[in-house]
TORKOL-4160 file (C-alpha; in steps of 0.2 Angstrom, whole numbers, padded with zeros to 4 digits, m for minus):
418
<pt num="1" X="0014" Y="0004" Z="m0181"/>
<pt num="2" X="0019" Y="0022" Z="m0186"/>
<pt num="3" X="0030" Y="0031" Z="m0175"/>
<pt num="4" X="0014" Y="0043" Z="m0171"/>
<pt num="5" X="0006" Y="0028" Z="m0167"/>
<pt num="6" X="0019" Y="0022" Z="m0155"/>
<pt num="7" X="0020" Y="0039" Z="m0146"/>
<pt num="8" X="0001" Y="0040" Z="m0142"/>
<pt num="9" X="0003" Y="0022" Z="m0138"/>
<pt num="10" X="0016" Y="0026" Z="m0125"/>
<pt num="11" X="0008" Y="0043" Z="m0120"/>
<pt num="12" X="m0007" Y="0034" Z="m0116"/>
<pt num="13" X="0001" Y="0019" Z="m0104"/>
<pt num="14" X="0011" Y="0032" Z="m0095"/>
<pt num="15" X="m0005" Y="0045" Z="m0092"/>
<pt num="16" X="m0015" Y="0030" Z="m0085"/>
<pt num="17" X="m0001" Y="0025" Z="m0075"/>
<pt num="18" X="0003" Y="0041" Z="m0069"/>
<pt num="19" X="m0015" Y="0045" Z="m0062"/>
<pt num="20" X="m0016" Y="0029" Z="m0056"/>
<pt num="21" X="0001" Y="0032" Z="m0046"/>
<pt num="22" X="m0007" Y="0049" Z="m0039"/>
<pt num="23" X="m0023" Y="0040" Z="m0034"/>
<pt num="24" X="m0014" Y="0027" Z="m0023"/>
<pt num="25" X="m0002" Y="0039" Z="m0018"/>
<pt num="26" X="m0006" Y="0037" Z="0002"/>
<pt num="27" X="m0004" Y="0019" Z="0000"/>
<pt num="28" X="0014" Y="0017" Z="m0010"/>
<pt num="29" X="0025" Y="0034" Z="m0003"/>
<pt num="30" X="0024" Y="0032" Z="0016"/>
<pt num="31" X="0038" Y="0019" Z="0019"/>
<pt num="32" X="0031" Y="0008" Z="0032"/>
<pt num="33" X="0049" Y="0006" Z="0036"/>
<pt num="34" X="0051" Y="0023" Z="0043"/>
<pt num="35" X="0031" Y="0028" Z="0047"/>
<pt num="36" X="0025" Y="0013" Z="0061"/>
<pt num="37" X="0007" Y="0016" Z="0058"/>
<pt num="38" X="0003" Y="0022" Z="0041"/>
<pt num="39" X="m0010" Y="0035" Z="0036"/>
<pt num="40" X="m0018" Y="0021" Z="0022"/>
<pt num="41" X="m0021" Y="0010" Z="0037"/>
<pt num="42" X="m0035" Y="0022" Z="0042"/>
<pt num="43" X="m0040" Y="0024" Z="0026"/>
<pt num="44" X="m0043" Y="0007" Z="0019"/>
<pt num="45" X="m0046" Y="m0003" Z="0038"/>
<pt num="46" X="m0053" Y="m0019" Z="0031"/>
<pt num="47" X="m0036" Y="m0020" Z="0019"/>
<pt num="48" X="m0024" Y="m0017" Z="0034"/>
<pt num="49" X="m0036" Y="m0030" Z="0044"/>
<pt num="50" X="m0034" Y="m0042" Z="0029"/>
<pt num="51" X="m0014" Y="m0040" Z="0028"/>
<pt num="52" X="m0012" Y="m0041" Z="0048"/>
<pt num="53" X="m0020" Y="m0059" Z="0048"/>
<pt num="54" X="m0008" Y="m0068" Z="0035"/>
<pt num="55" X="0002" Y="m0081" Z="0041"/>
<pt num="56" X="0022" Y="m0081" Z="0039"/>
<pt num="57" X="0021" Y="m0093" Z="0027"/>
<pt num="58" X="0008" Y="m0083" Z="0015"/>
<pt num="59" X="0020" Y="m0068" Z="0016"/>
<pt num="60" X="0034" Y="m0079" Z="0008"/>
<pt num="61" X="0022" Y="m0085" Z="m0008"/>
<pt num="62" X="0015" Y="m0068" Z="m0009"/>
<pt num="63" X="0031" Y="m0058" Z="m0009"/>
<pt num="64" X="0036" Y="m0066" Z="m0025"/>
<pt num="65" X="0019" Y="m0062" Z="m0034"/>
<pt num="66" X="0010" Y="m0045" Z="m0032"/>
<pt num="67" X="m0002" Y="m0051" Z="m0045"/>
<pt num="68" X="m0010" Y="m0063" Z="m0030"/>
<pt num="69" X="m0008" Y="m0048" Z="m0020"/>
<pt num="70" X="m0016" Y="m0038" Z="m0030"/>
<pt num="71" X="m0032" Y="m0051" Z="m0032"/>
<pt num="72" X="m0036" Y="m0049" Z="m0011"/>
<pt num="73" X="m0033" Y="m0030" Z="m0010"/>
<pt num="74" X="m0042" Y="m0027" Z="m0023"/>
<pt num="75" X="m0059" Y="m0032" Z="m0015"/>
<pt num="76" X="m0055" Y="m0018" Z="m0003"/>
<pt num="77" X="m0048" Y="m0005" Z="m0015"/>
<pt num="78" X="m0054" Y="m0010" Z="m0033"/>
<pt num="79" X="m0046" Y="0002" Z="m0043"/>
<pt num="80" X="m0029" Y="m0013" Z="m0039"/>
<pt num="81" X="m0038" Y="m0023" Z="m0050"/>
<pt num="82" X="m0029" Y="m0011" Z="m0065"/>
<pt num="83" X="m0013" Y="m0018" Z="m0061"/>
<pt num="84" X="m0011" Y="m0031" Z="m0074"/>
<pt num="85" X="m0016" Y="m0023" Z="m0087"/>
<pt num="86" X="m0004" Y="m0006" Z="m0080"/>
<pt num="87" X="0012" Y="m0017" Z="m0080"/>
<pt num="88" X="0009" Y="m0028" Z="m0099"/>
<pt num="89" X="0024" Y="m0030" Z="m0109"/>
<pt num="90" X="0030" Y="m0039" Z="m0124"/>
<pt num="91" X="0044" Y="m0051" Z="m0121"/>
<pt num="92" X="0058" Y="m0045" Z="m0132"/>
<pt num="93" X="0069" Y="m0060" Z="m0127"/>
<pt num="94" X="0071" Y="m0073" Z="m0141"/>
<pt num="95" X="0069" Y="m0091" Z="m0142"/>
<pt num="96" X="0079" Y="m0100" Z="m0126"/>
<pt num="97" X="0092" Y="m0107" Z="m0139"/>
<pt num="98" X="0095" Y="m0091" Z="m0146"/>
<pt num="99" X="0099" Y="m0084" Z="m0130"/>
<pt num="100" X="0112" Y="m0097" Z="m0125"/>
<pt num="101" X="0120" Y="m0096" Z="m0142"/>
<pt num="102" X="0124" Y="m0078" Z="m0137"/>
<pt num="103" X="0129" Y="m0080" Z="m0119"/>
<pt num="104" X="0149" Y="m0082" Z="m0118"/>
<pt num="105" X="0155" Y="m0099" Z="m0115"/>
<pt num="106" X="0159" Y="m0099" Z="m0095"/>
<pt num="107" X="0179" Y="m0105" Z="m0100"/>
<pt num="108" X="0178" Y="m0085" Z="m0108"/>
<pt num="109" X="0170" Y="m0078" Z="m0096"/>
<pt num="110" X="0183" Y="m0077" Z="m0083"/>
<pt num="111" X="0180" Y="m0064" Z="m0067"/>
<pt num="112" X="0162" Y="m0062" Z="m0073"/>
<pt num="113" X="0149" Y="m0069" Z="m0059"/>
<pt num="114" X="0138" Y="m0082" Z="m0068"/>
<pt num="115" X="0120" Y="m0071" Z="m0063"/>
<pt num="116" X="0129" Y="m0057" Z="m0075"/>
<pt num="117" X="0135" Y="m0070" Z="m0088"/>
<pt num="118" X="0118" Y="m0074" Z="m0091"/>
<pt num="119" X="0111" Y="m0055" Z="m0089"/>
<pt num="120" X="0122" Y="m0050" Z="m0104"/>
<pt num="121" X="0118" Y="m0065" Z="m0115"/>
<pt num="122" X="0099" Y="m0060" Z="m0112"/>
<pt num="123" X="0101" Y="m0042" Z="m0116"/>
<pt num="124" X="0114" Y="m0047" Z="m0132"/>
<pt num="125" X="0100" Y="m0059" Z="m0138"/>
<pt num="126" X="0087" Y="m0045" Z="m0140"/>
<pt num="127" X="0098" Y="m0033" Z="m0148"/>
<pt num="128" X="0102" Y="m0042" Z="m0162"/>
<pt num="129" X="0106" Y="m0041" Z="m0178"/>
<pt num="130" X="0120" Y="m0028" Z="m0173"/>
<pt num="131" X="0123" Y="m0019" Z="m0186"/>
<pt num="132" X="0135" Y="m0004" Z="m0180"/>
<pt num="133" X="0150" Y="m0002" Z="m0170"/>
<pt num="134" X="0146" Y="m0002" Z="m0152"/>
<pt num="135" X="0148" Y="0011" Z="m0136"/>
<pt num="136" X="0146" Y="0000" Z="m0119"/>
<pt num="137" X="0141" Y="0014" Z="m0107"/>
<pt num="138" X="0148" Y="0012" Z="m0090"/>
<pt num="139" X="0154" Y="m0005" Z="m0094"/>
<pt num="140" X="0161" Y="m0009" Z="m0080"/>
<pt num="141" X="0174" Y="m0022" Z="m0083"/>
<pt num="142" X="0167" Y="m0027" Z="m0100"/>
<pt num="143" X="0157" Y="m0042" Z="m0097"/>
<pt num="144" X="0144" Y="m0034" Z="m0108"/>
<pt num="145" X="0157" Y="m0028" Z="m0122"/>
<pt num="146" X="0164" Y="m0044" Z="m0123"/>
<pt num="147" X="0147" Y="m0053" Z="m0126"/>
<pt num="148" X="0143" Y="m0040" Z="m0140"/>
<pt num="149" X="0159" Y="m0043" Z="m0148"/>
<pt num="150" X="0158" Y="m0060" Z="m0149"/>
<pt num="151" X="0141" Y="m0062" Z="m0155"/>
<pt num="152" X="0138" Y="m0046" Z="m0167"/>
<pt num="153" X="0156" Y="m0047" Z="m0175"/>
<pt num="154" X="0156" Y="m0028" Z="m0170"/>
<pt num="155" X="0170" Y="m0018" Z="m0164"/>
<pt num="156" X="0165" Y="m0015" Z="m0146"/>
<pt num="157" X="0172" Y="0003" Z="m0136"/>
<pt num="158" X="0168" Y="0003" Z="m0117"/>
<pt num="159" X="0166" Y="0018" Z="m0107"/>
<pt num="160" X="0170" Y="0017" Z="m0086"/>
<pt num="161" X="0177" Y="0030" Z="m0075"/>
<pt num="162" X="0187" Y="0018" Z="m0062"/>
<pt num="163" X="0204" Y="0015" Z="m0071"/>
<pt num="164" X="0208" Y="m0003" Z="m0062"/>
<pt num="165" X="0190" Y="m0009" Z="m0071"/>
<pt num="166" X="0199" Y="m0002" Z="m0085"/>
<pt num="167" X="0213" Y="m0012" Z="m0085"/>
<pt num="168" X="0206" Y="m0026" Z="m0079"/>
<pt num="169" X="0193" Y="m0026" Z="m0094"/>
<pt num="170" X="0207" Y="m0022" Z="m0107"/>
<pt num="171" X="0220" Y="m0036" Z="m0101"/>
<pt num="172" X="0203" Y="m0050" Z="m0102"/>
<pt num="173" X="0198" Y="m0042" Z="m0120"/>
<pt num="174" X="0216" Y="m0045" Z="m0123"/>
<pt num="175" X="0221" Y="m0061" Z="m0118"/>
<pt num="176" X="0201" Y="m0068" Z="m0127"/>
<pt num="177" X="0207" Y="m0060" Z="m0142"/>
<pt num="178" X="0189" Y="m0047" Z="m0140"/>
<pt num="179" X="0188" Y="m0034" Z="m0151"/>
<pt num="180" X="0185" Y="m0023" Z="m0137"/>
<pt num="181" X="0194" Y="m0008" Z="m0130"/>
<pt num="182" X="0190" Y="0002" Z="m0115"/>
<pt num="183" X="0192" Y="0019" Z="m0113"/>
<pt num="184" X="0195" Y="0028" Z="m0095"/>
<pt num="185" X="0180" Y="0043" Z="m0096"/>
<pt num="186" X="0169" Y="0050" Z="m0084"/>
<pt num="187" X="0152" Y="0050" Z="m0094"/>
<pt num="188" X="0145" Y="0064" Z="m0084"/>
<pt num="189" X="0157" Y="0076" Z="m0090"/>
<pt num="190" X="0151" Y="0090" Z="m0101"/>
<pt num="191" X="0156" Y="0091" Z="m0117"/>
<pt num="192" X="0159" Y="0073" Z="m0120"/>
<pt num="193" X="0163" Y="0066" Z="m0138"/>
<pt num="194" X="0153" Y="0051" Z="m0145"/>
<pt num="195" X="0160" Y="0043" Z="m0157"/>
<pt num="196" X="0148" Y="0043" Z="m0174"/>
<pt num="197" X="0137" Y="0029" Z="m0182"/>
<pt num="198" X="0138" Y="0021" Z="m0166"/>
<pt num="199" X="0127" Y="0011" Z="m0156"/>
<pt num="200" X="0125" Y="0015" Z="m0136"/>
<pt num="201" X="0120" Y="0002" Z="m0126"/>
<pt num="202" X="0120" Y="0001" Z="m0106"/>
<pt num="203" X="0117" Y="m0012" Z="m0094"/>
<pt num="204" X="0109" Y="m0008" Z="m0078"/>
<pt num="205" X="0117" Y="0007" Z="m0079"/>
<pt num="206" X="0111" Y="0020" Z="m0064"/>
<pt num="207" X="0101" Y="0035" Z="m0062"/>
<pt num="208" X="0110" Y="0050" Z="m0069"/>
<pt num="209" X="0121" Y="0040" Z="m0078"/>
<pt num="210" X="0108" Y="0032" Z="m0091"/>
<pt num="211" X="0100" Y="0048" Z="m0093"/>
<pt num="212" X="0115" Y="0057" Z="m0097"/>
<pt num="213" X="0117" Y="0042" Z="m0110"/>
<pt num="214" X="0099" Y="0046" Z="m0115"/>
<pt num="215" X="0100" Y="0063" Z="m0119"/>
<pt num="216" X="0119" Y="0064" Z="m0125"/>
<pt num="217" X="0115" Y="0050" Z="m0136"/>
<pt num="218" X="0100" Y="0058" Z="m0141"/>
<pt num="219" X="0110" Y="0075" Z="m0145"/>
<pt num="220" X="0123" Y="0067" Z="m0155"/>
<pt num="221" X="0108" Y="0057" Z="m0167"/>
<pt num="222" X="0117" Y="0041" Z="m0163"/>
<pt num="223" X="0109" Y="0028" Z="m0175"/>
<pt num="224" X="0102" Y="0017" Z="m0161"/>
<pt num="225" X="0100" Y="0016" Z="m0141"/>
<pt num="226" X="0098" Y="0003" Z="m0130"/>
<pt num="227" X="0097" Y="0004" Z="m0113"/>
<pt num="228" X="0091" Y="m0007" Z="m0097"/>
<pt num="229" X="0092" Y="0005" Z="m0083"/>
<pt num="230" X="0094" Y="0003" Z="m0065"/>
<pt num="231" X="0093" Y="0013" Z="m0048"/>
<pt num="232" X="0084" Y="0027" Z="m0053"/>
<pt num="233" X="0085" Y="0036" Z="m0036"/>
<pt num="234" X="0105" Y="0038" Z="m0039"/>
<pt num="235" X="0102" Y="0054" Z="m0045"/>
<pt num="236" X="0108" Y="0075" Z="m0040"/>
<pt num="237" X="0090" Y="0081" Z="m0041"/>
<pt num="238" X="0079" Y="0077" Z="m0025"/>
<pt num="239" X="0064" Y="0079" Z="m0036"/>
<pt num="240" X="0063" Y="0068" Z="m0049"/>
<pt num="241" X="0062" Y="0080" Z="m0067"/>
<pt num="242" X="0054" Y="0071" Z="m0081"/>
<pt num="243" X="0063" Y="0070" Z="m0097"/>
<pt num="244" X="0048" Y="0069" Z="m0111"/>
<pt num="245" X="0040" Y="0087" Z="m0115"/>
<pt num="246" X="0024" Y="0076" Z="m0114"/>
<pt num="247" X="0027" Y="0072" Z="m0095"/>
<pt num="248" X="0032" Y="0089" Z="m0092"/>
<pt num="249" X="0018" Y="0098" Z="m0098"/>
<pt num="250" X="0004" Y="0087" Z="m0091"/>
<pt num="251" X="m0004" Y="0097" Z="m0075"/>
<pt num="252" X="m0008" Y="0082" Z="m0065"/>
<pt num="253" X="0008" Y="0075" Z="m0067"/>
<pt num="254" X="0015" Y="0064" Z="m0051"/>
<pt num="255" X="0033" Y="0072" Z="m0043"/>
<pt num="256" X="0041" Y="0060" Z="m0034"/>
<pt num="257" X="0055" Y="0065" Z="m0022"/>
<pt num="258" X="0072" Y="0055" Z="m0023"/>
<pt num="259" X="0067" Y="0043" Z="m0008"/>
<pt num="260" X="0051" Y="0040" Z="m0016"/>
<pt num="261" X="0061" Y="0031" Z="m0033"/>
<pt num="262" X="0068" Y="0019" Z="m0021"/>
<pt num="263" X="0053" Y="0010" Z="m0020"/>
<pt num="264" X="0056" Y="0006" Z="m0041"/>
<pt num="265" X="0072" Y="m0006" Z="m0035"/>
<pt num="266" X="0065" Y="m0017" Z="m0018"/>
<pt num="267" X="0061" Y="m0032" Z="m0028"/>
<pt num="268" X="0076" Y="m0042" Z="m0028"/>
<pt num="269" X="0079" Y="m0061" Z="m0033"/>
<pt num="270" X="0079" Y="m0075" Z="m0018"/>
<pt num="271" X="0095" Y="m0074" Z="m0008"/>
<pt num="272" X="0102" Y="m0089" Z="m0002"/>
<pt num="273" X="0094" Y="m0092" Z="0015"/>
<pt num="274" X="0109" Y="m0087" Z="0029"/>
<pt num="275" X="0107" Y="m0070" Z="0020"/>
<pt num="276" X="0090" Y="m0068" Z="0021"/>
<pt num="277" X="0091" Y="m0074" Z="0040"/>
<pt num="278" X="0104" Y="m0061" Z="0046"/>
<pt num="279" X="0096" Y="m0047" Z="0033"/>
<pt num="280" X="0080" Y="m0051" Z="0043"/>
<pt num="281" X="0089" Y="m0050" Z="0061"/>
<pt num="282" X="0096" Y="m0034" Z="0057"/>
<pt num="283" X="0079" Y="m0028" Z="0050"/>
<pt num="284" X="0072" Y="m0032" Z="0069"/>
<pt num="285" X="0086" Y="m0025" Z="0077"/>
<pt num="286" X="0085" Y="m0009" Z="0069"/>
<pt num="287" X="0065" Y="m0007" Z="0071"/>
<pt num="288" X="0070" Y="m0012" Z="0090"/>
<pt num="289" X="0081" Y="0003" Z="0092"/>
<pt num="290" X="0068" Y="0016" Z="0082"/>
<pt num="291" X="0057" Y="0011" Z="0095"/>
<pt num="292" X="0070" Y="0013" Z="0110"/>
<pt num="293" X="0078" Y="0030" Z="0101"/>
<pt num="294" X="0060" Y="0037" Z="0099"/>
<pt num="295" X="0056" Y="0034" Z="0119"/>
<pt num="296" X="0071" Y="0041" Z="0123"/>
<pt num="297" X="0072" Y="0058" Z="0112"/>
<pt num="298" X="0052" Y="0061" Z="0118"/>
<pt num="299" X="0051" Y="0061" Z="0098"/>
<pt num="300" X="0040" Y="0052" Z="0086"/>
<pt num="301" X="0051" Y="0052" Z="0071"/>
<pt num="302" X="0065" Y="0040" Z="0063"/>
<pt num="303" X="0084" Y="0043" Z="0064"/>
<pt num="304" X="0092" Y="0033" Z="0050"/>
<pt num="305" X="0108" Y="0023" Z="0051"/>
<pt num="306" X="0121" Y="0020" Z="0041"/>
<pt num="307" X="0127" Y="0001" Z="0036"/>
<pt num="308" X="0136" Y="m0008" Z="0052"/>
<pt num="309" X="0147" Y="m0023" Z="0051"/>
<pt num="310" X="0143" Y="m0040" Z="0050"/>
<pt num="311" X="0152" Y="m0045" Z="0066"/>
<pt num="312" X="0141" Y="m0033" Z="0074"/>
<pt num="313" X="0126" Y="m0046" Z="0074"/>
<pt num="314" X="0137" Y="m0059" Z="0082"/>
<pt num="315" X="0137" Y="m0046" Z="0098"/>
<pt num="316" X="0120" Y="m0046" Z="0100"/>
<pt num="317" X="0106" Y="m0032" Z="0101"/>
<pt num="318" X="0112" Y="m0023" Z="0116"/>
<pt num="319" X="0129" Y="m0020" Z="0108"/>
<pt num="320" X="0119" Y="m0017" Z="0092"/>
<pt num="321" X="0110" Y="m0003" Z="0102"/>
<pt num="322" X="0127" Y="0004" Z="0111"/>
<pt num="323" X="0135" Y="0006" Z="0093"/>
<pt num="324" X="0118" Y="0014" Z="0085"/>
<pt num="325" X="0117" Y="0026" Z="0102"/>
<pt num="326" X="0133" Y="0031" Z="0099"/>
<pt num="327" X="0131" Y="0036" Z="0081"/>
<pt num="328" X="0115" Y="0046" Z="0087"/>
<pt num="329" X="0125" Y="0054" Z="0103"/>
<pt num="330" X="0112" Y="0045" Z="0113"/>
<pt num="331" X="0112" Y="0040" Z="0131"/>
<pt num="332" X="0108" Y="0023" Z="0135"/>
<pt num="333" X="0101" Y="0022" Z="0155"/>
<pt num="334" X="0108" Y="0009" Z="0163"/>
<pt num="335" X="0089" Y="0000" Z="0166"/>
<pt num="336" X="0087" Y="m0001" Z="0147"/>
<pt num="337" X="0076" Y="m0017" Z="0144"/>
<pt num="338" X="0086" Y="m0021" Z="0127"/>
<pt num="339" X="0074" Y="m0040" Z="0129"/>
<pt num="340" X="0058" Y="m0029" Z="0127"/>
<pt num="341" X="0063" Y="m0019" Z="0113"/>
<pt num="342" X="0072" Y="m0033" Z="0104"/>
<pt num="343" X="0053" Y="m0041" Z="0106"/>
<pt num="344" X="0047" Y="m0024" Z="0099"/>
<pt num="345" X="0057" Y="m0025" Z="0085"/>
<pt num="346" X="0053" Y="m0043" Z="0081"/>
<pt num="347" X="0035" Y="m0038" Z="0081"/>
<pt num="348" X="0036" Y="m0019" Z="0072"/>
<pt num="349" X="0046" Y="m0032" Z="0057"/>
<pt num="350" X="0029" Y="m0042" Z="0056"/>
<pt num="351" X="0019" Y="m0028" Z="0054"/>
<pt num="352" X="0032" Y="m0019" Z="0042"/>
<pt num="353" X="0030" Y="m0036" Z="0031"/>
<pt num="354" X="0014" Y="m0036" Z="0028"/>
<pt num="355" X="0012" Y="m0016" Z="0025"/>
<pt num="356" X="0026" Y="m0019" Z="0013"/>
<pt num="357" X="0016" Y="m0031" Z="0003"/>
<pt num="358" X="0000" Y="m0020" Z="m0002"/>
<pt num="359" X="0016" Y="m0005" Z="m0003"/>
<pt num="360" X="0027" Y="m0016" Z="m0017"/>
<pt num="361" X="0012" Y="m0019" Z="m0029"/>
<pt num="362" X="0018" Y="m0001" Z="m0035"/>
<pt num="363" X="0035" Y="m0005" Z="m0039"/>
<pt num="364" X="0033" Y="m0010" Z="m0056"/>
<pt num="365" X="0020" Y="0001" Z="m0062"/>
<pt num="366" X="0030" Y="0016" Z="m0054"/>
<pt num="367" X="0046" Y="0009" Z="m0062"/>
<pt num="368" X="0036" Y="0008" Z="m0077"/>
<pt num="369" X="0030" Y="0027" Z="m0077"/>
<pt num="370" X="0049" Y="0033" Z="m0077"/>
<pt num="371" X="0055" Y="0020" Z="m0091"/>
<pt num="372" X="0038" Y="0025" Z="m0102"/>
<pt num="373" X="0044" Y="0043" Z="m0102"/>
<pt num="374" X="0060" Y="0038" Z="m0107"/>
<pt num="375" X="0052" Y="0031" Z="m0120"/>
<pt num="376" X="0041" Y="0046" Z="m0127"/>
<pt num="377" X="0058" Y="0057" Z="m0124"/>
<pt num="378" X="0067" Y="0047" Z="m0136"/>
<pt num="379" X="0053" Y="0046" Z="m0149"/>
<pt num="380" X="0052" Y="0064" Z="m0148"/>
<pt num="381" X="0071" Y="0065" Z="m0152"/>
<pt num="382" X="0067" Y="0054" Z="m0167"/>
<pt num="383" X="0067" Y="0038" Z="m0162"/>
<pt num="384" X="0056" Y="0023" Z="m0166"/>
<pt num="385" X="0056" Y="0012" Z="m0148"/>
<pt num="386" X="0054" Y="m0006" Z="m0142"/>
<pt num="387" X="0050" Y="m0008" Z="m0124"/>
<pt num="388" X="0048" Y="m0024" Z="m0116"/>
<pt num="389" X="0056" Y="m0038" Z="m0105"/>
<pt num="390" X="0073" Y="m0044" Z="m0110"/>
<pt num="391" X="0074" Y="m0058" Z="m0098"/>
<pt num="392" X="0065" Y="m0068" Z="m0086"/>
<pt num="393" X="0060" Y="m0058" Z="m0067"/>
<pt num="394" X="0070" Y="m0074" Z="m0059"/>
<pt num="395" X="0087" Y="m0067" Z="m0069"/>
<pt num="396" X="0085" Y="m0049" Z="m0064"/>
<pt num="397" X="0071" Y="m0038" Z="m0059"/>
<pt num="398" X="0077" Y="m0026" Z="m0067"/>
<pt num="399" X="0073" Y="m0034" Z="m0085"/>
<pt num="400" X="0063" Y="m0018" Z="m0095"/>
<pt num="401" X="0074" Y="m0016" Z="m0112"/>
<pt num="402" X="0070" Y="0001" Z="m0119"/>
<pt num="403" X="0080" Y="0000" Z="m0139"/>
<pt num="404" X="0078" Y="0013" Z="m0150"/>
<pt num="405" X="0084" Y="0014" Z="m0168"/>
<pt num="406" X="0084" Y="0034" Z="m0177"/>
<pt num="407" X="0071" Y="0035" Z="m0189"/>
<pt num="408" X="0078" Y="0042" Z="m0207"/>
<pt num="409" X="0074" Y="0059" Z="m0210"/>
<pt num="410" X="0068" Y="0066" Z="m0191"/>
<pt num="411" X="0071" Y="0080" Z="m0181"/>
<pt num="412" X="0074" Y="0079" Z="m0162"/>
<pt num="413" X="0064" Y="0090" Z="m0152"/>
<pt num="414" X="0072" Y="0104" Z="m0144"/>
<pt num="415" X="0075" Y="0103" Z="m0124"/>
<pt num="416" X="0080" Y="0114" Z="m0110"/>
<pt num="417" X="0089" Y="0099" Z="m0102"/>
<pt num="418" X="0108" Y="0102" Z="m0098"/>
């Protein structure tokens, strides 16, 4: 396909998402969460009468697969029924033996959590043949540099702000015999070098900071970018600026405010089952307390919370409310019923559950709608770009593999972005 052909391509998918995004929008951007009654519940009654009657155990098998989701709600809102065709991608993973041939042995991969062992194979597995020195953006300790190196027979530089990751990264490429070196640089700071002919790959790298590899690498005509990003919400502006002149031009364009980008990252891989217990207990106990706060205060609006200790649930709810209270500079009367409202909040989390479900068959296709304007940024800076699945969901989530190579002979569009 001609790169022209591949921009309308991607112009296309991320103008379909995008009105699809803004037709829904009273269903995915109140956080049910936050809002105890949501205004899509009036809207669509039958669908909120359809949620409130599922069992526990068909929230369980549904929260792992919005396409089934998707398939109920859509005989109350029908325009659902898009989903499947809004969130289609190639798979750019190769064959399975492939994919192990470029995963670090575990006796090399010392310090580095098997999950991420097997992330960096994925995503090394994609990208080849490597066929020019490589810049790890934000590599962390150099799990993903070291992989590179030992698969593409490339010289490997890392970038990584925190100097003990630094060190910690350069001793393992070291003692391995890695032809890796890692740099201490803050790649948010202007002005930047980049060193030529070489190509930028990043890792679940967040918000700002695969941006800023976006458009520096972009700037400086690297040869080739690859990037799976992460956490878009981690980000200055608290309204999301799209990067592609396309996107910003078009009149009915969604404009998502930081919170809202959140949504992109709730989809997470099963957690062993004591996590999921105690993240579920403190989920109640929280809900419990908005209840109580909002009787209290006389209003009908949330006061979030920062994180608390784990030792705090082994207190109980009463001395979870004290410490929340005390946070807030609330009073707690003597008569509180903290029984009633710990019942509240069991039953606030049910109804939260099931909101959630109808609320996460965006996550994708808003996750999507960001990484597809990556994607026509990049082809207008010159670029030809891939864009699909690097590994399975079950792996990471976070799987899209956006992978652009310069094309000989183009110009980058010129942008106003810093």
């Amino acid at each position: 396909m001609s790169v022209q052909g591949c921009a309308e391509s991607y112009y296309s998918r991320w103008k379909a998402l995008n009105d699809w995004l803004v037709l829904h929008q009273p269903i995915w951007q109140p956080a049910p969460f936050t809002e105890p009654r949501p205004d899509w519940v009036q809207l669509y009654p039958e669908l909120a009468g359809m949620v409130a009657e599922l069992t526990d155990a068909e929230c369980d098998e549904l929260e792992g697969d919005p396409g089934v989701v998707v398939k109920k709600a859509s005989r109350f809102v029908p325009e659902l029924g898009y989903y499947s065709d809004m969130v289609k991608l190639p798979e750019l993973s190769p064959r399975p033996a492939d994919v192990m041939a470029a995963t670090l042995p575990e006796v090399r991969a010392k310090d580095m959590p098997g999950r991420k062992r097997e992330q960096a194979g994925a995503f090394t597995a994609a990208l080849k043949p490597l066929q020019q020195p490589i810049l790890d953006w934000c590599c962390g300790k150099g799990h993903l540099s070291r992989t590179l190196a030992a698969q593409g027979h490339q010289s490997v530089d890392g970038y990584e702000w925190n100097p003990e990751l630094v060190a910690g990264g350069n001793r393992l490429a070291e003692h391995f015999g890695d032809a890796v070196q890692i740099h201490c640089r803050d790649v948010m700071a202007q002005n930047l070098p980049l060193p030529d002919d070489t190509h930028g790959v990043a890792l679940h790298a967040c918000g700002d900071l695969h941006r800023q590899l976006l458009m520096q690498g972009a700037a400086a005509g690297l040869p080739r970018l690859s990037i799976s990003p992460c956490c878009y919400h981690k980000t200055v502006d608290n309204v999301h600026k799209a990067l592609s002149e396309r996107a910003t031009d078009y009149a009915n364009r969604l404009v998502p405010h930081r919170s809202d980008l959140r949504l992109a990252l709730r989809e997470t891989v099963t957690a062993p089952a004591g996590v999921r217990k105690r993240t579920r207990t403190l989920s109640q106990w929280r809900l419990g307390f908005d209840g109580l706060q909002r009787a209290l205060r006389g209003a009908d609006d949330y006061l979030s919370l920062p994180s608390c200790s784990p030792r705090l649930l082994g207190k109980g709810f009463p001395a979870f409310c004290s410490w929340a209270a005390g946070i807030k500079q609330l009073h707690l009367p003597a008569s509180t019923d903290f029984e009633a409202w710990r019942a509240y909040g069991v039953q606030r989390h049910a109804e939260v559950r099931r909101h959630e479900l109808i609320r996460h068959v965006f996550r994708r296709p808003l996750e999507l709608w960001l990484v597809l304007d990556y994607a026509m940024y990049l082809e207008e800076q010159g670029y030809r770009v891939r864009l699909g699945h690097f590994c399975a969901r079950s792996l990471t989530p976070r799987n899209l593999l956006l992978d652009a190579v310069r094309v000989c002979g183009t110009q980058p569009a010129r942008h106003s972005h810093p």
